[in-house]
FIDRENTOR-886552 format. One line per 3 residues: for each residue y, z, x of C-alpha. Coordinates in steps of 0.02 Angstrom, whole numbers, plus 50000, padded with zeros to 5 digits. Example, Ala and Ser with C-alpha at 12.3 -4.5 7.8 and 13.67 -1.06 7.14 Angstrom:
% FIDRENTOR-886552
49775:50390:50615 | 49947:50357:50684
This chain:
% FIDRENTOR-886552
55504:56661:57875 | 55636:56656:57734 | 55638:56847:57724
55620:56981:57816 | 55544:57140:57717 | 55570:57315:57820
55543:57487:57786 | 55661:57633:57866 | 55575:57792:57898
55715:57958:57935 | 55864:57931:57834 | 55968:58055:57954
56133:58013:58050 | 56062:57862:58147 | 55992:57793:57991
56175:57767:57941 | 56180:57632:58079 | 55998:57569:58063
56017:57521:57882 | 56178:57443:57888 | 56120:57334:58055
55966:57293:57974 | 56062:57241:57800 | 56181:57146:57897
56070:57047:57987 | 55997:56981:57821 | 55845:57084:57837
55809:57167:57638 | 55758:57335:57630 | 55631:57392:57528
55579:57552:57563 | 55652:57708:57641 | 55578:57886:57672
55647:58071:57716 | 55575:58233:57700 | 55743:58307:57654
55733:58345:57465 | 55950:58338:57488 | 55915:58145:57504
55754:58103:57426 | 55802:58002:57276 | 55974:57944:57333
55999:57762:57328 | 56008:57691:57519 | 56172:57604:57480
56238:57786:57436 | 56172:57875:57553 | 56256:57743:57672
56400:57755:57582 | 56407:57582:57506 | 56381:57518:57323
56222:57547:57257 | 56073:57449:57345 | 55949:57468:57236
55818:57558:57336 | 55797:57749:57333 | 55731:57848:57462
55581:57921:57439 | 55495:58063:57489 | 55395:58043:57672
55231:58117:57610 | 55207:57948:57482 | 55244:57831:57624
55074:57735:57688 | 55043:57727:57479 | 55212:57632:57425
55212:57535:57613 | 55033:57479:57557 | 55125:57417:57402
55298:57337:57468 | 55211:57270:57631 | 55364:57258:57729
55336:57153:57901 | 55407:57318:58006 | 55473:57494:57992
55598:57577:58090 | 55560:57752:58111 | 55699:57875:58180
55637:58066:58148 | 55602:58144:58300 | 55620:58151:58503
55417:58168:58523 | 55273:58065:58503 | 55181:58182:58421
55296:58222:58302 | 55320:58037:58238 | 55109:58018:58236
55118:58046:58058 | 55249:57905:58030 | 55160:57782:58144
54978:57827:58061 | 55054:57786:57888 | 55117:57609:57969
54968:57561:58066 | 54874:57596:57904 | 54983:57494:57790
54972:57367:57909 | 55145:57370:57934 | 55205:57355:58134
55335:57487:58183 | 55462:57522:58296 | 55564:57699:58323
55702:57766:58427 | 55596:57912:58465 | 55630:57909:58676
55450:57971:58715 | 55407:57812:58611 | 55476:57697:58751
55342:57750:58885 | 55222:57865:58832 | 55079:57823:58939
55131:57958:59086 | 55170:58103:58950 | 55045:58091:58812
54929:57959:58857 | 54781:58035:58754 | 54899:58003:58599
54961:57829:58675 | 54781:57783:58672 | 54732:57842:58496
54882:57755:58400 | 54856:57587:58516 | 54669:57580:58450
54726:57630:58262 | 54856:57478:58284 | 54734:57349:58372
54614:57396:58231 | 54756:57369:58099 | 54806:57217:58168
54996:57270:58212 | 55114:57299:58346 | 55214:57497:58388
55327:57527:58514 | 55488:57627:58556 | 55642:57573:58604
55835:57630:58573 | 55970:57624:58717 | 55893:57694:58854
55776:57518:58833 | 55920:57420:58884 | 56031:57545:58976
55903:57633:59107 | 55767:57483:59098 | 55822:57291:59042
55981:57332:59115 | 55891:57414:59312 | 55776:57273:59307
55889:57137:59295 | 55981:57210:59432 | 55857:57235:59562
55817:57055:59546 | 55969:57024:59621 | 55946:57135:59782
55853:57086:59958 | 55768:57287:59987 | 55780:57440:59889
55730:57583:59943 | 55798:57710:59820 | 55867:57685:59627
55983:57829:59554 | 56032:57849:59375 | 56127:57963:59286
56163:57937:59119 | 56254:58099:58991 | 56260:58118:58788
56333:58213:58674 | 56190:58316:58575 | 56295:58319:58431
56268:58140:58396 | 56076:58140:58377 | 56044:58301:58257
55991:58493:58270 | 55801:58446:58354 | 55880:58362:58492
55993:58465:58514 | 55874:58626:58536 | 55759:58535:58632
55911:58524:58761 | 55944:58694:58770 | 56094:58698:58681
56149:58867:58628 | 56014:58976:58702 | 56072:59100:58851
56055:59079:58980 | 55910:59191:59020 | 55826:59095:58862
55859:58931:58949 | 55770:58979:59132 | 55604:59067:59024
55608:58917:58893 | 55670:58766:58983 | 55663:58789:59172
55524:58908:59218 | 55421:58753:59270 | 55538:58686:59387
55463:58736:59563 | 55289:58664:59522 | 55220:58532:59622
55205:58342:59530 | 55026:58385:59501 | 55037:58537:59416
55182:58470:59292 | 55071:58318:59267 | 54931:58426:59205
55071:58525:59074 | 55151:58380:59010 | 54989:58313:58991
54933:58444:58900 | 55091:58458:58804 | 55123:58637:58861
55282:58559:58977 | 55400:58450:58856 | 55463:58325:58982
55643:58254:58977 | 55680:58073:58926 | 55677:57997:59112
55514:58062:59129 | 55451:57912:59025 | 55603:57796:59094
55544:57825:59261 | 55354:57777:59208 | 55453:57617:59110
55558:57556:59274 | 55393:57580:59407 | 55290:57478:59264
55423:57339:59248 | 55452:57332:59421 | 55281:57332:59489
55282:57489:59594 | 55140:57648:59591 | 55212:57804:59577
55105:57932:59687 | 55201:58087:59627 | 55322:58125:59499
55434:58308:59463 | 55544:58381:59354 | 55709:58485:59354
55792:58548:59241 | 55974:58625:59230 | 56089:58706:59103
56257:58643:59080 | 56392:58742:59045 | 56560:58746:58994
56726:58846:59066 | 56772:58890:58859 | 56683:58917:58700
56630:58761:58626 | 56595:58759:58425 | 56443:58649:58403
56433:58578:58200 | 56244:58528:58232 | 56210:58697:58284
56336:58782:58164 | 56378:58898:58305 | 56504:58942:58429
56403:58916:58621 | 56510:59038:58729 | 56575:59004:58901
56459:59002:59035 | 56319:58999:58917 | 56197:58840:58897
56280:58688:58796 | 56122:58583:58834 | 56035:58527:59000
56033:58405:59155 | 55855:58351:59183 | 55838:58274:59343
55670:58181:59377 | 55610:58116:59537 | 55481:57975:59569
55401:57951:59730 | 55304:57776:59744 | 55165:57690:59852
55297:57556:59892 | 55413:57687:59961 | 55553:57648:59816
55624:57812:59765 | 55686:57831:59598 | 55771:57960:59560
55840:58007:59361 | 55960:58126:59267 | 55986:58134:59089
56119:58258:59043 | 56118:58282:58861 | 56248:58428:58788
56384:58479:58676 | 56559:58394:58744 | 56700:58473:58784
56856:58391:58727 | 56863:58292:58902 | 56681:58248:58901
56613:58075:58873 | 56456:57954:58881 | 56409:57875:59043
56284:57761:59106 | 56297:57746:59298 | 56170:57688:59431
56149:57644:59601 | 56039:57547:59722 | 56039:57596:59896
55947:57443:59999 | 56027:57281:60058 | 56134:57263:59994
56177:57420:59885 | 56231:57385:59712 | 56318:57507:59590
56354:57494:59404 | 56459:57613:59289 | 56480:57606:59100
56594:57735:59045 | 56580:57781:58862 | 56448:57674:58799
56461:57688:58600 | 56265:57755:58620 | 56220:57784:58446
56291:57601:58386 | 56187:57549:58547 | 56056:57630:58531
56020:57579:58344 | 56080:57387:58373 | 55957:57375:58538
55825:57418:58437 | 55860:57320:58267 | 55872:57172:58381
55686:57204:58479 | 55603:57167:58276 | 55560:57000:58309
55475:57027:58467 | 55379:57166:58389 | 55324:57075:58253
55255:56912:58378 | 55190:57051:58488 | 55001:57087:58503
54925:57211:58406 | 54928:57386:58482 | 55039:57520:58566
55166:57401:58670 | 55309:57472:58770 | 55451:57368:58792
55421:57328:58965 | 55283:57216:58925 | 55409:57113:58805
55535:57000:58845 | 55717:57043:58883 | 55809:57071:58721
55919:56947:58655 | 56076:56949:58517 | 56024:56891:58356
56135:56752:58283 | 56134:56760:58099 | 55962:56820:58026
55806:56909:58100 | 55700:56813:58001 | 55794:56641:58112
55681:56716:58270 | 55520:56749:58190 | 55468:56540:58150
């Protein structure tokens, strides 16, 4: 292929990153959309803060028309934390034609949080003839990464992960759907009331999409996948965070006072027919001035393994993991196709377009 044509859907603060990565990696850019009349019209390069590109961003609603038109060979949507609220994105691909890949984290394993959804956009893309899928860091960091591990150890019988972010870094929806500056009366009727169910009854919520479930929730349903176990019951917890002074949060534009929620530890447990426990927290908040990212986990087994990444440039990672998963999405078969079922990622030397003969 001597060129590689992609679309970016969300022109927000990851955007920034996507672009550039894609750009850089001699992919050309030919459409972009946002429902943000502050950026609609701005040329990418601009909004980027480069010279001018030549390609303005248009506005989200006229998306499956001009991707119809431009027929770019993927898009790269980053909106939104929820399947459902990137359907309308991946619609307007499958549609076009056009195969599509976003760093939306229920994206990376949907199947055990909205599989009704899963199994409408995986026939709309089989019947389209294209390829989505989610990926993003937590591809690489809680899954690639976990699985290449564990084929290094003799018996596991329990994996732990716990892996923190700064909310600021991702935008004002992630952000409240971590808690982050509610009280902390808000936080135990909003975000924790459902945390002494049993697995089946939070099955049947998240299911249902009454019970939003945290990012390991689908991580959990990734690693068992990948690693060939059955999972035979599955719960949630979830837990503010605090902080011992008042923390100004610029996403929220709003001072979070001490003791009060700046964003929440969900800790998800996975029981399996194998007897492998594995056992997840994803603690997403507004730092403190000592806070950072980490990425740690541990395998207790013979023999027992640990791993610790302190401050992981996440966003950079996140963006770069997925900008390099394109070809494999693109060779993929048609349909919905988490990451689990492609092969380990690989750094792209020179083009995108090199990987895709």
């Amino acid at each position: 292929m001597k060129e590689l044509k992609v679309a970016q859907f969300g022109c927000g603060k990851m955007s920034h990153y996507l672009m550039r990565y894609l750009i850089e990696k001699g992919a050309k850019i030919v459409a972009a959309f946002d429902v943000n009349p502050k950026v609609i019209g701005k040329d990418i390069g601009e909004f980027m803060g480069m010279k001018p590109y030549g390609v303005k961003i248009s506005d989200a609603k006229d998306a499956e028309k001009i991707l119809k038109e431009e027929k770019p060979a993927a898009c790269v949507v980053a909106t939104m934390s929820l399947l459902s609220d990137i359907k309308g994105a991946f619609v307007a691909c499958a549609k076009s034609g056009v195969n599509a890949i976003s760093t939306c984290e229920e994206a990376i394993y949907p199947w055990n949080s909205n599989p009704e959804l899963t199994k409408e956009l995986d026939r709309l893309a089989k019947d389209n003839g294209v390829t989505l899928a989610g990926s993003g860091y937590p591809d690489m960091y809680w899954g690639v990464l976990i699985d290449t591990l564990a084929g290094s150890i003799q018996r596991i019988d329990k994996i732990k992960g716990i892996s923190s972010y700064n909310v600021e870094d991702y935008g004002i929806a992630l952000a409240h759907g971590h808690g982050a500056g509610l009280t902390q009366e808000e936080f135990r009727d909003q975000i924790g009331k459902y945390n002494d169910l049993s697995s089946d009854e939070q099955k049947k919520l998240v299911e249902s999409g009454e019970y939003v479930p945290s990012y390991m929730w689908n991580q959990n349903g990734w690693l068992c996948e990948r690693l060939g176990l059955t999972p035979v019951s599955q719960v949630q917890k979830c837990v503010a965070t605090t902080h011992h002074e008042d923390l100004v949060s610029s996403t929220l534009e709003m001072t979070i006072k001490a003791g009060e929620p700046t964003g929440m530890n969900a800790i998800v447990t996975t029981e399996t027919k194998e007897g492998i426990t594995i056992e997840t927290e994803c603690i997403g908040k507004v730092y403190g001035p000592d806070d950072f990212d980490r990425n740690d986990w541990s395998f207790y087994g013979e023999p027992e393994v640990s791993i610790h990444v302190d401050r992981p440039a996440t966003v950079e990672l996140t963006c770069a993991n997925l900008i390099n998963r394109i070809p494999a999405l693109i060779k993929s078969e048609p349909g919905y196709v988490t990451t689990d079922k492609l092969p380990n990622n690989r750094y792209v030397v020179g083009k995108l377009s090199d990987y895709l003969d």
